[in-house]
C-alpha positions as CSV (number, residue, x, y, z in Angstrom):
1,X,0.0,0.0,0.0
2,X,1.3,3.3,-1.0
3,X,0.8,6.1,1.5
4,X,0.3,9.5,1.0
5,X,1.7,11.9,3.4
6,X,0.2,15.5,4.2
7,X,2.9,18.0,4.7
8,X,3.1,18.7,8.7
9,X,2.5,22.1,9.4
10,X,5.8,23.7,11.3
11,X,4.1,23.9,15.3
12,X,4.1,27.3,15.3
13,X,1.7,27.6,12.4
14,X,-0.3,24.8,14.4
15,X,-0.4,26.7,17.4
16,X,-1.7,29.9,15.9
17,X,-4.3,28.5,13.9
18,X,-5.6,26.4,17.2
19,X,-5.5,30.1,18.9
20,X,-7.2,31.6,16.4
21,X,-10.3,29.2,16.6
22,X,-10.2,29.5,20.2
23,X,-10.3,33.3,19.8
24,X,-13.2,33.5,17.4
25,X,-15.2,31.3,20.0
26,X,-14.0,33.1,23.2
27,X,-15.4,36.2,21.2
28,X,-18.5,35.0,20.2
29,X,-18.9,34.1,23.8
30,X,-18.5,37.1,25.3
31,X,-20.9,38.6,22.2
32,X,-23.5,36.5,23.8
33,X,-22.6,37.1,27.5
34,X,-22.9,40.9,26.3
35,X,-26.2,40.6,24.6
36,X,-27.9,38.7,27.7
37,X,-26.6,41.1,29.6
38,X,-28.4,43.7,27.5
39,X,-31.2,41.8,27.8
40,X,-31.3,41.2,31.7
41,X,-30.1,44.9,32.2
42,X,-33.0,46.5,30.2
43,X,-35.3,43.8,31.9
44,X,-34.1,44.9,35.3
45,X,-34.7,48.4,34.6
46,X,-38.3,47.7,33.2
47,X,-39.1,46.0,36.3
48,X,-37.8,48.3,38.2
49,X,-40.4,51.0,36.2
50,X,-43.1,48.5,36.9
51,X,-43.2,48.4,40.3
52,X,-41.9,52.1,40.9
53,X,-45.2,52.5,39.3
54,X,-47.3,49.9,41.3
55,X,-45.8,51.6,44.3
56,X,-47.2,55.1,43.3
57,X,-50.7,53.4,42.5
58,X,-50.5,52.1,45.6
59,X,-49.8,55.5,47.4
60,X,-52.5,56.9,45.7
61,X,-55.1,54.5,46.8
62,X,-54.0,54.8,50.0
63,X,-54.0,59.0,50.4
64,X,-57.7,58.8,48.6
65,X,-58.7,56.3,50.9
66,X,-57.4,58.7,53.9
67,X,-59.3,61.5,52.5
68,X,-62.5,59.9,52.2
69,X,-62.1,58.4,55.8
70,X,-61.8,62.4,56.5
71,X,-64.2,64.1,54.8
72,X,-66.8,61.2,56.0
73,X,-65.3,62.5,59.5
74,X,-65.6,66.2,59.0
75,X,-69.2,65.4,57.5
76,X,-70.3,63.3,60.6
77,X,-69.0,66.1,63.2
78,X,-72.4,67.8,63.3
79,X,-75.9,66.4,63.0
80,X,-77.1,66.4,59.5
81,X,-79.8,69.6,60.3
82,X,-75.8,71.4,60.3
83,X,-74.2,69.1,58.3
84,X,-72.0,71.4,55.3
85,X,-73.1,70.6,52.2
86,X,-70.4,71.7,50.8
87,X,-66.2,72.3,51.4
88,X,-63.1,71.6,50.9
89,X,-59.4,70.9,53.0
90,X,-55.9,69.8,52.4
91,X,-53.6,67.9,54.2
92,X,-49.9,66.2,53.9
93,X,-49.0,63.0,54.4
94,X,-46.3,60.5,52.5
95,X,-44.7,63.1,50.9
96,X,-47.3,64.2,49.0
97,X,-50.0,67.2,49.1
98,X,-53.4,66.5,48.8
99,X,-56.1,68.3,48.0
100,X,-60.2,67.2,48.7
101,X,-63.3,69.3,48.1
102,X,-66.7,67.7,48.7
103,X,-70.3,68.9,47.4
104,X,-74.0,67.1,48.5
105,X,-75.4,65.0,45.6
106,X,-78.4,67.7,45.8
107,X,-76.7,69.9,44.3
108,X,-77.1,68.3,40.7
109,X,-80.1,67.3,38.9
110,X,-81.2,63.0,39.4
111,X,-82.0,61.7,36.0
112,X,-84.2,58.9,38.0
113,X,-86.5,62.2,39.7
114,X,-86.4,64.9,37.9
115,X,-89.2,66.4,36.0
116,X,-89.9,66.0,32.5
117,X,-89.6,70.1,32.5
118,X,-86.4,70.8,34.5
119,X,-84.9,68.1,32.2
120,X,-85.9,69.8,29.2
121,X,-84.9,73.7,31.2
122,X,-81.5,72.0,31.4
123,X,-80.6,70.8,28.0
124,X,-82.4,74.4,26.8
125,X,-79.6,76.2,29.1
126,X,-77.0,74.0,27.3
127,X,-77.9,75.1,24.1
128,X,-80.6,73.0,22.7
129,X,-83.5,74.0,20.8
130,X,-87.3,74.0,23.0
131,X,-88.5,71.5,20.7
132,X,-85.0,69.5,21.2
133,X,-84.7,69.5,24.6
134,X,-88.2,68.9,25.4
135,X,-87.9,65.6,23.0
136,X,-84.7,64.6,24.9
137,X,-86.2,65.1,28.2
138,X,-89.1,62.3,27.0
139,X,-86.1,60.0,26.0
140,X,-84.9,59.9,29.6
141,X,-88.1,59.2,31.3
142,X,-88.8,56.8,28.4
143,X,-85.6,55.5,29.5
144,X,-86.6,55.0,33.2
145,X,-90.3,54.3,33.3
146,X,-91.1,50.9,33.7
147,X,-92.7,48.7,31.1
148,X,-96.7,48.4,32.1
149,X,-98.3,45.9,30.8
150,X,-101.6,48.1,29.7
151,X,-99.4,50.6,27.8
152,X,-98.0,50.1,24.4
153,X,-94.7,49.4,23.9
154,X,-93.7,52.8,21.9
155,X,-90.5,53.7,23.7
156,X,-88.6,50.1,22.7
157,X,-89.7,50.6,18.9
158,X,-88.4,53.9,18.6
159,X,-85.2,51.6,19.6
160,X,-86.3,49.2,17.6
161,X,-86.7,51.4,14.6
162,X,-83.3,53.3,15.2
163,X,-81.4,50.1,14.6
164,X,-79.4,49.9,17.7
165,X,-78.7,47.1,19.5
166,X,-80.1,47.4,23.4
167,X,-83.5,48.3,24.6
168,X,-84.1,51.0,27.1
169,X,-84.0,50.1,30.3
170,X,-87.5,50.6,31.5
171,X,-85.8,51.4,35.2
172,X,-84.1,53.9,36.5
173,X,-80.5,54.9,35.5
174,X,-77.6,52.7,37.2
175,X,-75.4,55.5,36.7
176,X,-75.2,58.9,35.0
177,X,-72.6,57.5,32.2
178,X,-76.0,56.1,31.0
179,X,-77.3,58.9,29.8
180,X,-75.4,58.2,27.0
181,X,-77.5,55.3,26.0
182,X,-80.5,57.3,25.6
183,X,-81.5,57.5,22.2
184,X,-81.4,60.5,20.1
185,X,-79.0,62.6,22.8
186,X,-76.4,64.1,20.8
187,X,-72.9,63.2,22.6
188,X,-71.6,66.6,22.7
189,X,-74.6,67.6,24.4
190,X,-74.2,64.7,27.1
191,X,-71.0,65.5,27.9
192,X,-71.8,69.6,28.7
193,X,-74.8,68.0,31.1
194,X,-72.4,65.1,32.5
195,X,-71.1,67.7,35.1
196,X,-74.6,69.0,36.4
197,X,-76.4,65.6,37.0
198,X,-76.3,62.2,38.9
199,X,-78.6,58.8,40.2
200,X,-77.7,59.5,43.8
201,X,-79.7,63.1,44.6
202,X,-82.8,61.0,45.3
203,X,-85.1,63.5,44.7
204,X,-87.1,65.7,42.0
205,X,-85.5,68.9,44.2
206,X,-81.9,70.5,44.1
207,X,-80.4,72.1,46.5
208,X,-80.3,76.2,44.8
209,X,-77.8,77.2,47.2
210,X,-75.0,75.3,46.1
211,X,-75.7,73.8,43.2
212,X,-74.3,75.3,39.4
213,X,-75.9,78.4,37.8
214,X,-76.9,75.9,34.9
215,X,-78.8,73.9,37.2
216,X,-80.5,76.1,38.9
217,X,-81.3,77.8,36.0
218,X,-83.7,74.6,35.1
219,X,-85.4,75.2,38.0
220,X,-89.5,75.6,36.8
221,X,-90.3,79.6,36.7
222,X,-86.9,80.6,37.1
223,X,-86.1,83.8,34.7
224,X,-83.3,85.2,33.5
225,X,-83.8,88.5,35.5
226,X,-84.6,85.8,39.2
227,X,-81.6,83.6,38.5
228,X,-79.1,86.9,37.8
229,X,-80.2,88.4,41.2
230,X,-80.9,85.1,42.8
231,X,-76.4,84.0,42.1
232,X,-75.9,87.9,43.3
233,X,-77.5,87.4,46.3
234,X,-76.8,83.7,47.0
235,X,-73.4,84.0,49.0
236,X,-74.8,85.9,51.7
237,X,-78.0,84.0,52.2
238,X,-78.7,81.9,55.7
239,X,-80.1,78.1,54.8
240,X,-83.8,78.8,55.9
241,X,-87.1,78.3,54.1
242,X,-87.7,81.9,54.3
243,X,-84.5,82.9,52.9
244,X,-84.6,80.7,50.1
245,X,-88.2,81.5,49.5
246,X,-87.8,85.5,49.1
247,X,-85.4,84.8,46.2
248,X,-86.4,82.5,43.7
249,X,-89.8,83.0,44.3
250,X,-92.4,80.6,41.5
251,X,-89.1,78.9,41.5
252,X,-89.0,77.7,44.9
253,X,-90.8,74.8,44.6
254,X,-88.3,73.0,42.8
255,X,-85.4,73.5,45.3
256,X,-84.5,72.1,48.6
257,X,-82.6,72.9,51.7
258,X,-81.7,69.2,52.6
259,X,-78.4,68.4,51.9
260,X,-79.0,64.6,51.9
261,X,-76.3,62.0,52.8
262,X,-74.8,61.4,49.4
263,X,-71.8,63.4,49.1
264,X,-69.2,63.7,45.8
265,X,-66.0,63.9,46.6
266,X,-62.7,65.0,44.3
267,X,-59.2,64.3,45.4
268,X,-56.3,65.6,43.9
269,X,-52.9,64.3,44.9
270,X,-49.1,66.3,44.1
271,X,-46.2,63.9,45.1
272,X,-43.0,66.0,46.4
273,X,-41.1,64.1,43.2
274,X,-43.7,65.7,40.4
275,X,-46.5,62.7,40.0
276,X,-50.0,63.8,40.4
277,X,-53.2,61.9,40.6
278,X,-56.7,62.5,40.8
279,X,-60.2,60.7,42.0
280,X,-63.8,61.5,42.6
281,X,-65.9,59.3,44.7
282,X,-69.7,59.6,45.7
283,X,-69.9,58.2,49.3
284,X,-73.2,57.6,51.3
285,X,-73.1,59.1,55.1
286,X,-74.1,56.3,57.3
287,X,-73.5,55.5,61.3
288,X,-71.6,53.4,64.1
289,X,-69.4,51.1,62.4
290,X,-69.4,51.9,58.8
291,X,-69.5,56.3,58.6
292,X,-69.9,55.4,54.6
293,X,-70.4,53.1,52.0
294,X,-68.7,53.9,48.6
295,X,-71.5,54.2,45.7
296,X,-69.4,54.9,42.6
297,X,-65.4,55.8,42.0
298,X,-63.4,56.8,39.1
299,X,-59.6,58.2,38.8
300,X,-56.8,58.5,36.4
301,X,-55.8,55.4,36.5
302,X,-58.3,53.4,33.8
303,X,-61.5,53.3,35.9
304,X,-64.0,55.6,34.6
305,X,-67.2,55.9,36.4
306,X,-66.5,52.2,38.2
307,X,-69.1,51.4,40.3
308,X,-67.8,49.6,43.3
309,X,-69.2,47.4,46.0
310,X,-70.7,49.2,49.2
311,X,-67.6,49.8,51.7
312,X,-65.3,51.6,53.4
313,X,-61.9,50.7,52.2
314,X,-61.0,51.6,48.0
């Protein structure tokens, strides 16, 4: 047998062409050691983000849920014949400043009690027609009357007939964020009324002395000359009957001097490092163990007019 011999490299060729293998891999070693720890670093730092942010959600529920424990505290200081029905107070606490001003519910307008005519005064004052507000106002208390079984079922075929997919309720509204359901109400329109109305006044009254000039302008028999020197004059009035009653006059009927036991509250928090947050809350006055019971919550963090379970804590 005839062998064939390779020429043998000289060792010092050997030995760099090993090193240079070894090289390429100890390189793409540390390319990869590099690149995860890239990868761990900008995991580390998202984290890190993550729960900085958890933390400062977690603040915040915890300063709004101090500042409704104290406003339910100021609230329940006097008997309800005293009680303010509206206010405001600040206070500091984890490095942070926080701002809370409260206002009774009887102050706006209750989509489940209010007449068919203040409705329609309220949508007039937000610039709709007489004609148009007066057919929007019959859409709302189409929207809440109960289906009767000797009455014909006209409100659900205007629904019907519109296309849309959901029936009126034929109860009253769950929350004010329904209004938006009602048919025919133009959502720019909504939205200018959103701020003057609610579910939890519990009454066809308001309460004129505190609540908006808008709302108070739908008061039935209220003028423009009676509600221009009704807001001069409203500062410096005491809350009796007689007070109330020399003022709006015809209008009078339609307002109240109860201040009720729903109260809205809105919460603005400043952190000392530059975050700021914000929540309203309406929260039912109660006694003894439970000084009130949460009816509805929103803030900035992706819960728009949430209703929540009855309770104390957020």
């Amino acid at each position: 047998m005839i062998m064939r011999w390779l020429p043998e490299l000289p060792i010092t060729e050997r030995d760099d062409r090993e090193g240079g293998f070894v090289l390429v891999a100890v390189l793409w070693i540390l390319i990869s050691l590099a690149g995860l720890a890239g990868a761990l670093s900008m995991y580390l730092v998202s984290s890190a983000q993550r729960l900085s942010l958890d933390d400062a959600r977690l603040r915040s529920a915890a300063l709004a849920s101090a500042s409704l424990e104290l406003a339910a505290y100021k609230l329940s200081l006097t008997s309800k014949s005293q009680r303010p029905s509206a206010g405001a107070f600040s206070f500091r606490l984890d490095h942070a400043q926080v701002s809370v001003v409260f206002q009774s519910e009887a102050s706006r307008l209750d989509l489940n009690h209010a007449s068919k005519q203040m409705l329609a005064n309220l949508f007039g004052g937000l610039g709709a027609s007489s004609d148009k507000a007066g057919a929007y106002a019959e859409r709302i208390i189409g929207w809440r009357t109960p289906l009767s079984e000797t009455a014909s079922d006209g409100e659900r075929d205007l629904y019907r007939t519109a296309g849309v997919d959901y029936m009126p309720r034929s109860a009253p509204f769950a929350s004010s964020e329904e209004l938006r359901l009602v048919l025919d109400l133009p959502p720019a329109l909504v939205d200018k009324a959103m701020p003057f109305v609610t579910v939890f006044n519990g009454r066809r009254e308001i309460d004129a002395l505190e609540a908006a000039p808008e709302v108070v302008a739908a008061l039935p028999g209220m003028t423009e000359d009676l509600l221009k020197s009704f807001l001069a004059q409203r500062a410096g009035l005491r809350r009796d009957a007689r007070s109330l009653a020399s003022v709006l006059g015809p209008a009078r009927a339609a307002a109240t001097l109860d201040v009720g036991d729903a109260v809205r509250v809105l919460i603005t928090i400043a952190f000392d490092a530059g975050r700021r947050s914000a929540a309203e809350a309406v929260i039912l006055l109660g006694e003894g163990d439970d000084p009130y019971q949460i009816l509805a919550w929103r803030d900035d963090a992706g819960y728009p007019a949430m209703l929540r379970p009855s309770g104390k804590a957020l």
